[in-house]
N, C-alpha and C positions, 0 to 999 in steps of 0.2 A: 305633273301629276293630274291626274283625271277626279273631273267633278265627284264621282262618285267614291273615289279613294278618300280628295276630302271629308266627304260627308264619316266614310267608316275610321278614320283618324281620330276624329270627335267622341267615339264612344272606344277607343281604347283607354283600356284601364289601366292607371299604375300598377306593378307586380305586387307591389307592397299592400298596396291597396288588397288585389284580388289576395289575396295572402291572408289579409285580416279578415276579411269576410269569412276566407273558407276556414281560418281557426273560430269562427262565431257565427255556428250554423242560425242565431235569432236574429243576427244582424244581415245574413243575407238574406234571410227569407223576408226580410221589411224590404230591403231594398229592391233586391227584385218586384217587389209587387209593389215600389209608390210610384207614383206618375210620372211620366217622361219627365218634365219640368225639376222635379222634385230629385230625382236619379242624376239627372247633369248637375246640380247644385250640389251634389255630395261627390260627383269625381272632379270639380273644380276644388274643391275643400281638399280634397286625396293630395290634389296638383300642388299644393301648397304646403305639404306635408314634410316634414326634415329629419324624422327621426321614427324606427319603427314603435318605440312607445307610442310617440305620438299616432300613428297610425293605428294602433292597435287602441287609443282611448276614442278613434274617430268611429272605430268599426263597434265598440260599446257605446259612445253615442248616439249612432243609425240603431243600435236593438233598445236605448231608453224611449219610454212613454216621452219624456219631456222633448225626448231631441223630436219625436215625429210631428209630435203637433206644434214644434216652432216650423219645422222646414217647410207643414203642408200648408200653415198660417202664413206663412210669407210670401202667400203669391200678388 
């Protein structure tokens, strides 16, 4: 595999994942626009995901006020 396949591996996203995003147009539009840092921190979080409930209270976590300013706080 080439360095640079590497690197586009890293920002594939779970199905599941993009799936909750796209049923929760406020939780993508957060996520798209936080900070690189902050975006790999919530599809590591995805990666660990077991259940589409649970995915779908991950993708209402990324649209709550609480969840953005712990993710952007935790740098």
């Amino acid at each position: 595999m080439k360095n640079e396949d590497k690197k586009m591996d890293k920002w594939d996203l779970p199905i599941g994942f993009t799936m909750a995003l796209s049923d929760n147009p406020d939780a993508m539009k957060v996520f798209v626009n936080m900070p690189k840092p902050q975006r790999e921190r919530c599809i590591e979080r995805a990666r660990t995901v077991n259940s589409k409930a649970e995915m779908q209270r991950l993708a209402d976590d990324i649209a709550s006020t609480d969840f953005v300013d712990f993710i952007v706080n935790t740098d």
